[in-house]
Backbone bond lengths (Angstrom), bond angles and torsions (degrees), N, CA, C in turn:
res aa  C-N    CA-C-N  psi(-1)  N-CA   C-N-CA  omega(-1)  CA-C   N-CA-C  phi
1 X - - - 1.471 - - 1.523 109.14 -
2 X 1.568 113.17 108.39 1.309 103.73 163.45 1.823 127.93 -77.11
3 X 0.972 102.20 177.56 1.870 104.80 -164.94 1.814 85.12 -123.65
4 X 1.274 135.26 145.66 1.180 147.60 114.28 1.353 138.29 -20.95
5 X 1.404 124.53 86.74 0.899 106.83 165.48 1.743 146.63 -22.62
6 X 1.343 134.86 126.88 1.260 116.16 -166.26 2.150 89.59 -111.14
7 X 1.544 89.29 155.04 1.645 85.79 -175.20 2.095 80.81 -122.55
8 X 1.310 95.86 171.81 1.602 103.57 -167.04 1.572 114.74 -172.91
9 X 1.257 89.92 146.61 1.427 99.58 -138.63 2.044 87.15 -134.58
10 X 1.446 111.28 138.56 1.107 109.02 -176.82 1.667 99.15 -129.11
11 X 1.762 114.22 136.17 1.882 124.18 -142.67 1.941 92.05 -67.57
12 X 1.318 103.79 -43.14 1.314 94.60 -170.72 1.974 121.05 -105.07
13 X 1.288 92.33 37.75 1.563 94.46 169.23 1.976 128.25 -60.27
14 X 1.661 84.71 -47.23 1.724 96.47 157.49 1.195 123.77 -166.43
15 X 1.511 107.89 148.36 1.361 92.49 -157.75 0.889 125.52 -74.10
16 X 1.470 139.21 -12.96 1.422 142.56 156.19 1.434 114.65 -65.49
17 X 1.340 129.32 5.22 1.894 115.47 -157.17 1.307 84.64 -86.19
18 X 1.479 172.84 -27.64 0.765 159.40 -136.50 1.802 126.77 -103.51
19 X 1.675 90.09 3.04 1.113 126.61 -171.11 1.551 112.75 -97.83
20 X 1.532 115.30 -33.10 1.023 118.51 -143.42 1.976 92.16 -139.30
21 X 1.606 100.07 136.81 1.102 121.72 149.49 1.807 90.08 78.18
22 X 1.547 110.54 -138.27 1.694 130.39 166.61 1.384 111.61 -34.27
23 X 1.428 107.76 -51.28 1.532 131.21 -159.77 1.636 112.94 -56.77
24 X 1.579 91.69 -25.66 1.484 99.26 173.79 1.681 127.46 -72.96
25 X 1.458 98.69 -24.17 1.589 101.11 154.67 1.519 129.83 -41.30
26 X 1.227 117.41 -18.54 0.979 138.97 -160.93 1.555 134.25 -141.26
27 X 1.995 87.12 37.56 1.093 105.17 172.48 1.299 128.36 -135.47
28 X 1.284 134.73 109.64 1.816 126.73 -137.78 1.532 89.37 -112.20
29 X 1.212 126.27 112.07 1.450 142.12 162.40 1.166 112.49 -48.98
30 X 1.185 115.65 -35.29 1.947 110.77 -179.73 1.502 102.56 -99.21
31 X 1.455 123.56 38.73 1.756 96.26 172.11 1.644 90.57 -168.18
32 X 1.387 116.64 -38.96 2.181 116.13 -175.85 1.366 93.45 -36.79
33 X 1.045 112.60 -83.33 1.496 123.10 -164.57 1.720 116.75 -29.72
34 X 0.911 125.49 -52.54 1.477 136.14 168.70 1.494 118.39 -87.51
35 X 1.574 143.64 -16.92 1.266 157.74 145.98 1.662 107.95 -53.73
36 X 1.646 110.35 -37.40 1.333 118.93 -170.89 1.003 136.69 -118.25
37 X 1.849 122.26 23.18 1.493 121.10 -131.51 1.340 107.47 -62.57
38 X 1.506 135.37 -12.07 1.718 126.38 167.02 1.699 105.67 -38.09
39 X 1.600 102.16 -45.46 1.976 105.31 -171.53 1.255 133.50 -51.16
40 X 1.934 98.61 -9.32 1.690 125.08 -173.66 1.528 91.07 -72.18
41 X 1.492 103.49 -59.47 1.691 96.20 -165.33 1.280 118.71 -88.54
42 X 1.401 117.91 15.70 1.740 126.33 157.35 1.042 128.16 -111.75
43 X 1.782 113.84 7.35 1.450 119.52 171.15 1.351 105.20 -66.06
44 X 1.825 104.27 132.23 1.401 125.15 -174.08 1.761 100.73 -78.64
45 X 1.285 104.36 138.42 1.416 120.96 -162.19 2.008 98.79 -59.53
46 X 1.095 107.09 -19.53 1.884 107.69 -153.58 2.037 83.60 -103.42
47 X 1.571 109.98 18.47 1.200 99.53 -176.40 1.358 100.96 -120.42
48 X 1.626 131.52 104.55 1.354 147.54 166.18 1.789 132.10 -99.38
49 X 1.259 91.88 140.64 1.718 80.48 172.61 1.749 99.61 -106.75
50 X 1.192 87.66 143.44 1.396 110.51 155.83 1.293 116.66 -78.08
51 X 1.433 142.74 -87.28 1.266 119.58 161.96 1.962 111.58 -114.37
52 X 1.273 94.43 127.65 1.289 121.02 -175.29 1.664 113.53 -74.56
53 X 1.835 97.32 117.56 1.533 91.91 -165.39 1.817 110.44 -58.02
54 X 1.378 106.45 164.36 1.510 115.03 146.56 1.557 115.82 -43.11
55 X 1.231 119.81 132.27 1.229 131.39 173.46 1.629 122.63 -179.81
56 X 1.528 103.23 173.64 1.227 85.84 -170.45 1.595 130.13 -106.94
57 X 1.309 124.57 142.38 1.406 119.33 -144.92 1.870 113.27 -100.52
58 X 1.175 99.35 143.83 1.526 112.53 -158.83 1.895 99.44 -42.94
59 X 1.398 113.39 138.07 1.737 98.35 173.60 1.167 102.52 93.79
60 X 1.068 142.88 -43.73 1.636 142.22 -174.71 1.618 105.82 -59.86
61 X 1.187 111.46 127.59 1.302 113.87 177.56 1.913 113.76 -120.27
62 X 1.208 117.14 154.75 1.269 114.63 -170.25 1.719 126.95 31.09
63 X 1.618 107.96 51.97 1.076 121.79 -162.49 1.506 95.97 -134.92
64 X 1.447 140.84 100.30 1.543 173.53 -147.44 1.746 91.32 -72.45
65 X 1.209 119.57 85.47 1.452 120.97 161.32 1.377 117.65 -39.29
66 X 1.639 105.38 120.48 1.464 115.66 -175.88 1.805 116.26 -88.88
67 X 1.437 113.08 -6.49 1.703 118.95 175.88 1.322 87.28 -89.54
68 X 1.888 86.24 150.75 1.552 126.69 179.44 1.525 104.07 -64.29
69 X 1.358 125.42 174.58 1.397 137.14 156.08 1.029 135.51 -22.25
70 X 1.480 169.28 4.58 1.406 155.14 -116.62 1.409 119.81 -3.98
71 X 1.213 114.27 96.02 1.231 119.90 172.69 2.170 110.50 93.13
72 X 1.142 105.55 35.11 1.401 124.32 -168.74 1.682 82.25 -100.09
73 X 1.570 114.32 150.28 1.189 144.34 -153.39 1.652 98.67 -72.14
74 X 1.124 131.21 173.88 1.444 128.32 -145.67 1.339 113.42 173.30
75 X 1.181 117.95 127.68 1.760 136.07 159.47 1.928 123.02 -82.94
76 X 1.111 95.31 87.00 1.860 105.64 -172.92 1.390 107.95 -113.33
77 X 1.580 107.85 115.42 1.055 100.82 149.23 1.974 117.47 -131.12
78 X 1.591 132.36 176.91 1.174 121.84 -173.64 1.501 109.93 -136.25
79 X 0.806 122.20 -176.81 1.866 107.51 -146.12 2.005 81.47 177.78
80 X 2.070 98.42 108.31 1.706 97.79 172.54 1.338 90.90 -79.13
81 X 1.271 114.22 155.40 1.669 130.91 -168.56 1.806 91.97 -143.26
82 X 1.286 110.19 13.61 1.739 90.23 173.29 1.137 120.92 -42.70
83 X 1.742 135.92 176.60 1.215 107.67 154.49 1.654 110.55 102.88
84 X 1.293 111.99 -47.73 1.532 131.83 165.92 0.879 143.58 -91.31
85 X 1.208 140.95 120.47 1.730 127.77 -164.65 1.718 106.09 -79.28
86 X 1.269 112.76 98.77 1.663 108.84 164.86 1.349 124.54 -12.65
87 X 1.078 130.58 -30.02 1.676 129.91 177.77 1.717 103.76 -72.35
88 X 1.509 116.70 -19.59 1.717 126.20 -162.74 1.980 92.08 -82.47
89 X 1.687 117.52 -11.29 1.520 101.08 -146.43 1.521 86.71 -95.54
90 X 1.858 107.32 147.51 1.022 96.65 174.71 1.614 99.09 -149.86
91 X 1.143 127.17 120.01 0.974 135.30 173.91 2.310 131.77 -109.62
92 X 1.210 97.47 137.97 1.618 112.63 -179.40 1.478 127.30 -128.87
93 X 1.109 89.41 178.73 1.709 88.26 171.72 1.619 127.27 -138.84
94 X 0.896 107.25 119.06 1.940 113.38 -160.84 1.461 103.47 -105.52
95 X 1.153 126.60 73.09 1.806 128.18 161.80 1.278 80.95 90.95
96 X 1.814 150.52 -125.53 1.143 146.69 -83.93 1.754 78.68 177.20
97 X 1.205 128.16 18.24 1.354 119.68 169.76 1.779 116.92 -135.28
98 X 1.316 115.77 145.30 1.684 104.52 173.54 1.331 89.34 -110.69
99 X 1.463 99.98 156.78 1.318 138.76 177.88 1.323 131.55 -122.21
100 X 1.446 107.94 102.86 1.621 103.85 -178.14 2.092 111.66 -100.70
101 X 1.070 65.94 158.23 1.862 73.15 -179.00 1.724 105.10 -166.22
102 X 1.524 109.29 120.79 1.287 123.93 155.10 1.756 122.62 -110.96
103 X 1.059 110.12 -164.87 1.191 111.51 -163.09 1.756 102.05 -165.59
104 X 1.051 131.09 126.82 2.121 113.43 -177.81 2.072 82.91 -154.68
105 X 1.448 90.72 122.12 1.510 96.81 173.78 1.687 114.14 -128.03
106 X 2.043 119.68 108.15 1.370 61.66 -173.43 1.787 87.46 -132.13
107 X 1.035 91.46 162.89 2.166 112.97 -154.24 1.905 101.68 -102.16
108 X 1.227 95.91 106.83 1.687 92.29 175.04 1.584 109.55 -93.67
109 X 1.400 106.16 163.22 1.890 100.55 -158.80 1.554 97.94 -77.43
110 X 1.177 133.43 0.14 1.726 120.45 155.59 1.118 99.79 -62.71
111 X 0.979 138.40 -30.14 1.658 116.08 -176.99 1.840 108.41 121.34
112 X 1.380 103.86 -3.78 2.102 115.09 -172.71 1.465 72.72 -91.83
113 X 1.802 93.14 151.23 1.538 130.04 -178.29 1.596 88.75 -146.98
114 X 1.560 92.29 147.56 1.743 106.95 150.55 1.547 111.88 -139.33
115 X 1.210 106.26 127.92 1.468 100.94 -173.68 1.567 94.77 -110.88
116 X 1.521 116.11 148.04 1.415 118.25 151.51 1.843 104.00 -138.68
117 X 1.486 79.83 168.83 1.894 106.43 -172.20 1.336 112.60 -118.60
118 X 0.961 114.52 173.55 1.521 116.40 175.99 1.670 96.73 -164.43
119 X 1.168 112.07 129.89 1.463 132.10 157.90 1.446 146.78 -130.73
120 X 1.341 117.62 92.53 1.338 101.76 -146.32 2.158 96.77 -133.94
121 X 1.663 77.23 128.63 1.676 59.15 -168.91 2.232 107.87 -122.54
122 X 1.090 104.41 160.94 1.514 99.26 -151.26 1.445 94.48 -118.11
123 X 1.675 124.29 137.83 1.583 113.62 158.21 1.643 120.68 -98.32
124 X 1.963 90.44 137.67 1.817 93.54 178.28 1.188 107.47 -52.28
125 X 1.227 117.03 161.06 1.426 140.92 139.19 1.876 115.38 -41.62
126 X 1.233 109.83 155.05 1.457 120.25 160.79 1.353 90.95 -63.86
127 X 1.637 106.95 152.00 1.605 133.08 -179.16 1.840 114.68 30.89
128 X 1.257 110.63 33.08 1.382 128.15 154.08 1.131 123.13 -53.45
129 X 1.361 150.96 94.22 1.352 134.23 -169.65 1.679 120.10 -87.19
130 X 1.264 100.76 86.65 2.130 101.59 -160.47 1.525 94.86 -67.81
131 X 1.542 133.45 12.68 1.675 119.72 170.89 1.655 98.77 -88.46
132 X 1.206 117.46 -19.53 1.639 119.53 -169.11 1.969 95.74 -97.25
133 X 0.926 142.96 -25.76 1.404 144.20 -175.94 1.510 102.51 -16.40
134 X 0.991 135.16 151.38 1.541 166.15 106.17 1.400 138.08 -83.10
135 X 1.278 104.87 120.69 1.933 93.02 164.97 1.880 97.06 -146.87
136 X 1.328 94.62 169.68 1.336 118.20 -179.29 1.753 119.47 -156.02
137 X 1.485 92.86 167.94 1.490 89.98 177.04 1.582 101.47 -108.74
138 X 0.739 112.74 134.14 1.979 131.93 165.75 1.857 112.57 -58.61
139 X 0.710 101.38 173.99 1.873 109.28 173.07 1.624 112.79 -102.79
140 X 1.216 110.68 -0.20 1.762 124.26 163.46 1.137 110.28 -122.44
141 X 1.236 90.73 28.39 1.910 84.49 171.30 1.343 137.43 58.02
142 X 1.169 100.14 37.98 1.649 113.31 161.74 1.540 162.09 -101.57
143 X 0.485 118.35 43.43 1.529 142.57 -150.34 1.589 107.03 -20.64
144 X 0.976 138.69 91.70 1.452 151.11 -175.35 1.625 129.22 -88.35
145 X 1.650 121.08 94.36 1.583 106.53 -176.43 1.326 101.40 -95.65
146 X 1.102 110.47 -173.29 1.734 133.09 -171.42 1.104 114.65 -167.04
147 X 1.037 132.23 153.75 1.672 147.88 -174.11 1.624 94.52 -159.41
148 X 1.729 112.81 152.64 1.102 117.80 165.10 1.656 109.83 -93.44
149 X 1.380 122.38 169.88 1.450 94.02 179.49 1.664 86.07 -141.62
150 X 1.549 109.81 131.87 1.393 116.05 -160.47 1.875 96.72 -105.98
151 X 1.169 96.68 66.75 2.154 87.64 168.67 1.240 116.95 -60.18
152 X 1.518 124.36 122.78 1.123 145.12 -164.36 1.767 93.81 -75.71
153 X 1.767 128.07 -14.86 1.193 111.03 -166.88 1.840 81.86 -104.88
154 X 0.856 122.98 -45.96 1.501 123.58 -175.99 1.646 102.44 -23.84
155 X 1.822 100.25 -62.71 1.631 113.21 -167.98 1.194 106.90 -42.08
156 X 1.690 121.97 -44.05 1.202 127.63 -159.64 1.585 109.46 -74.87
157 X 1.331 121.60 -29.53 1.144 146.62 -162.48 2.051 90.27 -74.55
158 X 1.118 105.02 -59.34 1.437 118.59 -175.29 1.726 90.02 -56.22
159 X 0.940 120.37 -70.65 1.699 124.86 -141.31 1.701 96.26 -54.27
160 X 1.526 98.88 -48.55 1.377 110.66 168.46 1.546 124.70 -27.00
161 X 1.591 92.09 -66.09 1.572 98.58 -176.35 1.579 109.72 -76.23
162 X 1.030 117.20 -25.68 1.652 108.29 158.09 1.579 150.28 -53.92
163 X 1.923 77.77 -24.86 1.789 102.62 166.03 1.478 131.69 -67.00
164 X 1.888 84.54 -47.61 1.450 112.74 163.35 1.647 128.47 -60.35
165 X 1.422 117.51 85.02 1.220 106.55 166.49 1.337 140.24 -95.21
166 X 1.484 106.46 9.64 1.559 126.92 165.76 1.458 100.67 -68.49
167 X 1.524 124.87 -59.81 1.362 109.30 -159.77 1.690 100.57 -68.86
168 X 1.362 138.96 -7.88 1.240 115.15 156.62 1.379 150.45 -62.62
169 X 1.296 95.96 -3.42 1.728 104.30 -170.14 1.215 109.32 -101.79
170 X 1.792 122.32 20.64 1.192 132.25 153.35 1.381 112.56 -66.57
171 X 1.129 124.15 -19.22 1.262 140.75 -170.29 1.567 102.59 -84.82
172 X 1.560 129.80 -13.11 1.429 136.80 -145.69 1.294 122.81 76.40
173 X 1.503 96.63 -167.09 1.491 93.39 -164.14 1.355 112.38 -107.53
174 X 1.870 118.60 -4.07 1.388 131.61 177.90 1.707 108.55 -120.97
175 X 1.515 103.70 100.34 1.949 105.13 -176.87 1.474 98.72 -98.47
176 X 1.550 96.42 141.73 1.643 100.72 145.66 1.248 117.51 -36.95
177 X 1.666 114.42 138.58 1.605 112.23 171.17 1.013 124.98 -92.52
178 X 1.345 102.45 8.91 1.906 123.35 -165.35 1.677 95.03 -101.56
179 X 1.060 108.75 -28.97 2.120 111.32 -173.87 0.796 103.28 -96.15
180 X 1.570 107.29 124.90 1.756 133.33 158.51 1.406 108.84 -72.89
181 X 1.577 116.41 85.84 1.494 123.15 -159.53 1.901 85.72 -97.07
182 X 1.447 131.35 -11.24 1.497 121.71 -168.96 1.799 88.54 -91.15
183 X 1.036 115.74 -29.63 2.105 121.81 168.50 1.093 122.63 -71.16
184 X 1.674 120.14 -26.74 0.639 105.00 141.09 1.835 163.99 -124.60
185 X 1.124 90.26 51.49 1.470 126.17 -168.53 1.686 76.63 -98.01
186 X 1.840 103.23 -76.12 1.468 102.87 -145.27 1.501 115.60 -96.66
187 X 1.310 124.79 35.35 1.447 122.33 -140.21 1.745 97.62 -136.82
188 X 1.839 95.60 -26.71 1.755 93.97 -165.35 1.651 85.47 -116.57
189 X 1.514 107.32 178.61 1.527 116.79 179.41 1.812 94.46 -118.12
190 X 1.034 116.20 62.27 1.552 106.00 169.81 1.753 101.85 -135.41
191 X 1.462 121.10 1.55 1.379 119.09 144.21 1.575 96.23 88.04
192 X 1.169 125.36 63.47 1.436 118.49 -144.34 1.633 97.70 -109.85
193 X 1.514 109.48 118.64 1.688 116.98 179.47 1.456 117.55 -141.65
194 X 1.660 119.51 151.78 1.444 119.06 -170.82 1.434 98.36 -109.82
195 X 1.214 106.27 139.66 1.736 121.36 -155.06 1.737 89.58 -128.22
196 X 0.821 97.14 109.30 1.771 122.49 153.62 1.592 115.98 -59.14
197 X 1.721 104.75 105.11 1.402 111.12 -165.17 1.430 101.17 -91.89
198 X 1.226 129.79 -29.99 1.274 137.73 -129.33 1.367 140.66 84.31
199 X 1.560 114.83 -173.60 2.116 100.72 -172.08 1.669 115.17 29.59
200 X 1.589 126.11 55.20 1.234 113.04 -174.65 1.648 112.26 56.72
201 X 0.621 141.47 -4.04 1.395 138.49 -160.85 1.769 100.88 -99.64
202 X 1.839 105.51 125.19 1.478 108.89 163.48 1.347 128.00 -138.66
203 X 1.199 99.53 -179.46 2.349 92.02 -162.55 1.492 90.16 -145.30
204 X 1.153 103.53 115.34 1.819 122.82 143.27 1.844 104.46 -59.22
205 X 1.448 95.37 119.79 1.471 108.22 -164.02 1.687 89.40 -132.44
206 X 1.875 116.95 117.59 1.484 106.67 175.44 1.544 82.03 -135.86
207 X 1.327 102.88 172.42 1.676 125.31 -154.98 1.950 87.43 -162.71
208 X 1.356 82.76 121.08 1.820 98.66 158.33 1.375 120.89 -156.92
209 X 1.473 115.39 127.18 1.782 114.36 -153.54 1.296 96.00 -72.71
210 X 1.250 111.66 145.25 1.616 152.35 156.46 1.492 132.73 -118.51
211 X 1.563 114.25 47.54 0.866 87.27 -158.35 1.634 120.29 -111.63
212 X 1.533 103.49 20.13 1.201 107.31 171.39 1.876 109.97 -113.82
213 X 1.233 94.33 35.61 2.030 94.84 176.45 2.154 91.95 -136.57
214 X 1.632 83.36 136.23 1.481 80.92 162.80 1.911 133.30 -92.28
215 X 1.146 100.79 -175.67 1.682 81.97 174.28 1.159 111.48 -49.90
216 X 1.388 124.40 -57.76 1.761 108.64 -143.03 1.416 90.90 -79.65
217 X 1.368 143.27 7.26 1.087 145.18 153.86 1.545 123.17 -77.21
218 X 1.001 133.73 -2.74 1.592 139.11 153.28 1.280 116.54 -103.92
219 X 1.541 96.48 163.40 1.405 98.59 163.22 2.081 102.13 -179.22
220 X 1.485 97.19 150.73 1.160 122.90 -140.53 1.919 96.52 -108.82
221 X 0.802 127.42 138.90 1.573 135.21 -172.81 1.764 99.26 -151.39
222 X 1.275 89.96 155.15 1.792 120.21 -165.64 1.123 99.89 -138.93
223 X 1.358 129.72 144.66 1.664 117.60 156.73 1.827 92.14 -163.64
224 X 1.535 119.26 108.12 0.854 115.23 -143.60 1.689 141.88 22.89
225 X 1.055 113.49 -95.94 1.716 100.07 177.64 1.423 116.51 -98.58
226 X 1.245 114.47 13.78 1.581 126.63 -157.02 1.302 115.00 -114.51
227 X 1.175 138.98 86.91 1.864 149.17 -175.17 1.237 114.74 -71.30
228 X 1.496 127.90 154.63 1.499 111.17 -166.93 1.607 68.30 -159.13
229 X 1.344 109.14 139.72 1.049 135.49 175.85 1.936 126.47 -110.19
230 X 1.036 151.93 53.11 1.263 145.19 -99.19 1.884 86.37 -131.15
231 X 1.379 103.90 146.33 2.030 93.51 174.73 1.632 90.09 -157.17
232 X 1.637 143.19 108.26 1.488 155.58 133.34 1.402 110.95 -49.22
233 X 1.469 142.48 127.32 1.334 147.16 163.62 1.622 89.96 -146.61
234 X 1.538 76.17 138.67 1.764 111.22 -159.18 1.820 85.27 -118.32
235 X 1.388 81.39 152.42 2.093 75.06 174.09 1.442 69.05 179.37
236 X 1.767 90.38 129.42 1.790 107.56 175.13 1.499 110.42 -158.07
237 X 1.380 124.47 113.16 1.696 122.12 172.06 1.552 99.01 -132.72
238 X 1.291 98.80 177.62 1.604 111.49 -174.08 1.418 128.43 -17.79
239 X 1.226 115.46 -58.81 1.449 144.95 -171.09 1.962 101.02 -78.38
240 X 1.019 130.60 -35.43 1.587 134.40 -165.37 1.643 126.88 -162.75
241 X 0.796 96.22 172.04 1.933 113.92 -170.22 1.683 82.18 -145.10
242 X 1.846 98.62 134.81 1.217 113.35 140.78 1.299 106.22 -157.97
243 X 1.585 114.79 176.58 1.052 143.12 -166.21 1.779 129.17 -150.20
244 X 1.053 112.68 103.19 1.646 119.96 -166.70 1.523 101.77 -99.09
245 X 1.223 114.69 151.97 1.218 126.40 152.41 1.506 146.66 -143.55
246 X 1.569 141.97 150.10 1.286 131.68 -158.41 1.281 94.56 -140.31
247 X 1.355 105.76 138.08 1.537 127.88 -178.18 1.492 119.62 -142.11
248 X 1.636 134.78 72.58 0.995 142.08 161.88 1.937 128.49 -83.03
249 X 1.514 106.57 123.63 0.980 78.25 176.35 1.877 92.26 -147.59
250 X 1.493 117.83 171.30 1.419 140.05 -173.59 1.422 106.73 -143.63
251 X 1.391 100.36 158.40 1.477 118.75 161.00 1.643 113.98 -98.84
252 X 1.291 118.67 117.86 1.149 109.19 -179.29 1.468 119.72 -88.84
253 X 1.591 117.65 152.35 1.721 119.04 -153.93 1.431 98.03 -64.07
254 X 1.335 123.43 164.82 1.704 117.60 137.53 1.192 132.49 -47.11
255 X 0.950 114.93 145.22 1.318 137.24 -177.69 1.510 108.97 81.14
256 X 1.499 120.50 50.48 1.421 110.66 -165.76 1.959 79.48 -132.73
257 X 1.310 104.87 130.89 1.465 119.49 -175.00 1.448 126.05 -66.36
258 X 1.566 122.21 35.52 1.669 118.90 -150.41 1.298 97.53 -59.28
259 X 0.878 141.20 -37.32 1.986 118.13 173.26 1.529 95.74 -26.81
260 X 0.986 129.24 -53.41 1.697 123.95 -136.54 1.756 94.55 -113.54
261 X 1.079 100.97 7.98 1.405 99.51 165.76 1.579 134.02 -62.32
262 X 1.359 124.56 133.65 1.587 141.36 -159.78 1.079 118.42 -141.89
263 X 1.883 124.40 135.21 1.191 111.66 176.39 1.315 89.67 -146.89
264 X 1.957 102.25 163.71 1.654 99.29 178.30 1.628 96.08 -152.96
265 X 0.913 113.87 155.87 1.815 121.78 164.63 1.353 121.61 -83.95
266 X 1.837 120.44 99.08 1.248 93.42 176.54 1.528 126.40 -77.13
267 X 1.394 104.83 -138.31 1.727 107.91 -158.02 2.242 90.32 -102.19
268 X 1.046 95.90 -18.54 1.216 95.54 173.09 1.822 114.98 -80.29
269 X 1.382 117.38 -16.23 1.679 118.96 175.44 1.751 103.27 90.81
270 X 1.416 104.36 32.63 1.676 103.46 178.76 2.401 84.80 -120.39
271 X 1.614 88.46 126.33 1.505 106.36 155.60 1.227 129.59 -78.85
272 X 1.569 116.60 85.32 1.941 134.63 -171.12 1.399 97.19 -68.43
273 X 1.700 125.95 128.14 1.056 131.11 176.26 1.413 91.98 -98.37
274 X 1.471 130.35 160.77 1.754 125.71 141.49 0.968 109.84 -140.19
275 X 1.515 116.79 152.66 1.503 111.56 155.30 1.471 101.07 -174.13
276 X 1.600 103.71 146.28 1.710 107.65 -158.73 1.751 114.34 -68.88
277 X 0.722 103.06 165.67 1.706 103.81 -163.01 1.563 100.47 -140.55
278 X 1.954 112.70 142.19 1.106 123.58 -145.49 1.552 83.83 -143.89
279 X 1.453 123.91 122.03 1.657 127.35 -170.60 1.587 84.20 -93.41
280 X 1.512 91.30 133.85 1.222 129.35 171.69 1.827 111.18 -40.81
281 X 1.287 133.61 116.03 1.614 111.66 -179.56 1.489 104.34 -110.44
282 X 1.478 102.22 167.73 1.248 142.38 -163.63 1.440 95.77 -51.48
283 X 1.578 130.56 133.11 1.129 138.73 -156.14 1.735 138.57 33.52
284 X 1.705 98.76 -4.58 1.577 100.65 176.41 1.662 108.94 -62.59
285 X 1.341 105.70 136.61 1.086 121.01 170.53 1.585 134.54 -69.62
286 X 1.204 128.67 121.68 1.576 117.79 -174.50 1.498 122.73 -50.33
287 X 1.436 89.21 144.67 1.884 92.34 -179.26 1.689 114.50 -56.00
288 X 1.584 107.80 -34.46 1.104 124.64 -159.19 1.948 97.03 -79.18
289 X 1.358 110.46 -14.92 1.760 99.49 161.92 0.630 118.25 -74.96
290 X 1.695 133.27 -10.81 1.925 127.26 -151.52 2.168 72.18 -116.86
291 X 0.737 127.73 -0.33 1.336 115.58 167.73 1.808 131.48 -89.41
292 X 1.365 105.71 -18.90 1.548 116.53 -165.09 1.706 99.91 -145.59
C-alpha cells in the first residue's frame, strides 16, 4: 500500500503566498479579509476584485453576516487573463451562466492599434447561488470566480448532525468551544469518524470516493488544520480532449495529529485519510486563541 504524499503549507509564511500559485487553494474570498485584517495592509497592489463578495464590514455591529461557512462547498473556476489590464475584466451573471468579457486596446502614436477581446462564458452548477458570486484577479494573473453552492441535501445532512449529540462525544467529553465539530461531521462528504485503536490510542479516519482519478492524479494538501483534497483526469483519443476535476476540502477538529497525517487509495477507489487523534482536555485552551 502506497501512502500519498502530503504537501503543506504554513498560513503565515508570507504575506502575499496566498495569492499565488497552490496557495490559492487556500484562499476564501468571503471570509480572509475579515478573519485576517493584517491581509488589508499586505494586499498586493496587482491584486483586484472584480466583484467583491457580500460580507461583513469591519465596525458593523449587530449586522447578520452574509458569507457561507468556512470551507462550505463552492463553484470555482480560473481563467489566465495575461495580456489584459485588470481594470478591462468584467464579469456577470445571466440566468444560470457567468460571463466574462475584457477588452485591451493598445494605440501607438503612428496611428497602428491592436485590439483584442475575450469572451468566455461558464455554466453554474445545480444549487449555485449566482446572488453570492465573487471573482477577482490574482497577482499571476488569474482571474478567479466563485459561487457558494447551497445543497438543500448537504443542509439537511448538517441540521442532522446538529441534532445528534451522541455522535459528538466521539470527540470526548471536553470540545473546543471554538469547533463546529456538528459541521463537521455533517457539513463535508469525507465521512469523518474517531476509531478507538486501543492503549488510549485514537485515529481520525475520513474516506471520500475517487474512484475515477488515479494516484498520480491526486493530491492531498494540509496547511495547518485545513486539508484540501485536489484529483485532474485527462482522457484524450481521436475524436476528444477532456478534463475533470475534484476539489474537496475541511477543517480538521483539534486535537487531530497532521504531522502524522496519511492517506492511500484503496482497491475499491475510496481516498482513506488518517491521522491519530488526541481528545481535547479539561480546561486546555484552543490553538485558535494563541492565534488572534
Amino acid at each position: 500500500m502506497a501512502f500519498f504524499p502530503i504537501h503543506r503549507y504554513r498560513r503565515f509564511d508570507d504575506p502575499f503566498d496566498r495569492f499565488f500559485g497552490d496557495q490559492l487553494d487556500f484562499f476564501d474570498p468571503w471570509r480572509d479579509f475579515d478573519t485576517f485584517p493584517t491581509a488589508l495592509t499586505a494586499q498586493p497592489n496587482a491584486f483586484r476584485w472584480v466583484n467583491e463578495p457580500l460580507r461583513l464590514t469591519h465596525g458593523q455591529q449587530n449586522v447578520e453576516p452574509t458569507s457561507p461557512a468556512p470551507h462550505a462547498e463552492k463553484f470555482r473556476t480560473q481563467l489566465n487573463i495575461a495580456g489584459f489590464n485588470p481594470e478591462t475584466i468584467k464579469t456577470r451573471v445571466e440566468g444560470r451562466k457567468v460571463i466574462v468579457e475584457a477588452k485591451q486596446e493598445d494605440r501607438q502614436p503612428d496611428g497602428d492599434f491592436s485590439v483584442r477581446e475575450i469572451r468566455k462564458t461558464y455554466e453554474l452548477p445545480e444549487h449555485a447561488n449566482p446572488n453570492r458570486m465573487a471573482s477577482y484577479v490574482t497577482p499571476n494573473n488569474m482571474l478567479v470566480i466563485e459561487a457558494p453552492i447551497e445543497n438543500p441535501e448537504a443542509e439537511r445532512r448538517l441540521q442532522q448532525a446538529r441534532n445528534d449529540n451522541q455522535s459528538l462525544t466521539q470527540f470526548g467529553q471536553y470540545r473546543d468551544p471554538l469547533f463546529d465539530y456538528a459541521g463537521f461531521l455533517g457539513g463535508s462528504d469525507f465521512q469523518p469518524r474517531i476509531v478507538d485503536k486501543g492503549n488510549n490510542q485514537k485515529q481520525l479516519e475520513m474516506a471520500v470516493g475517487m474512484k475515477n482519478f488515479r494516484p498520480e492524479e491526486i493530491k492531498v494538501s494540509v496547511k495547518n488544520n485545513e486539508l484540501i483534497v485536489q484529483g485532474e483526469h485527462r482522457h484524450q483519443d481521436k475524436n476528444r480532449s477532456e478534463r475533470s476535476f475534484f476539489f474537496k476540502s475541511t477543517t480538521l477538529p483539534p486535537g487531530t495529529q497532521v504531522d502524522h497525517l496519511q492517506s492511500h487509495l484503496t482497491d475499491d477507489g475510496h481516498l482513506k485519510i488518517e491521522a491519530p487523534f488526541v481528545e481535547h482536555k479539561e480546561g486546555q485552551q484552543s490553538i485558535e486563541n494563541h492565534k488572534h
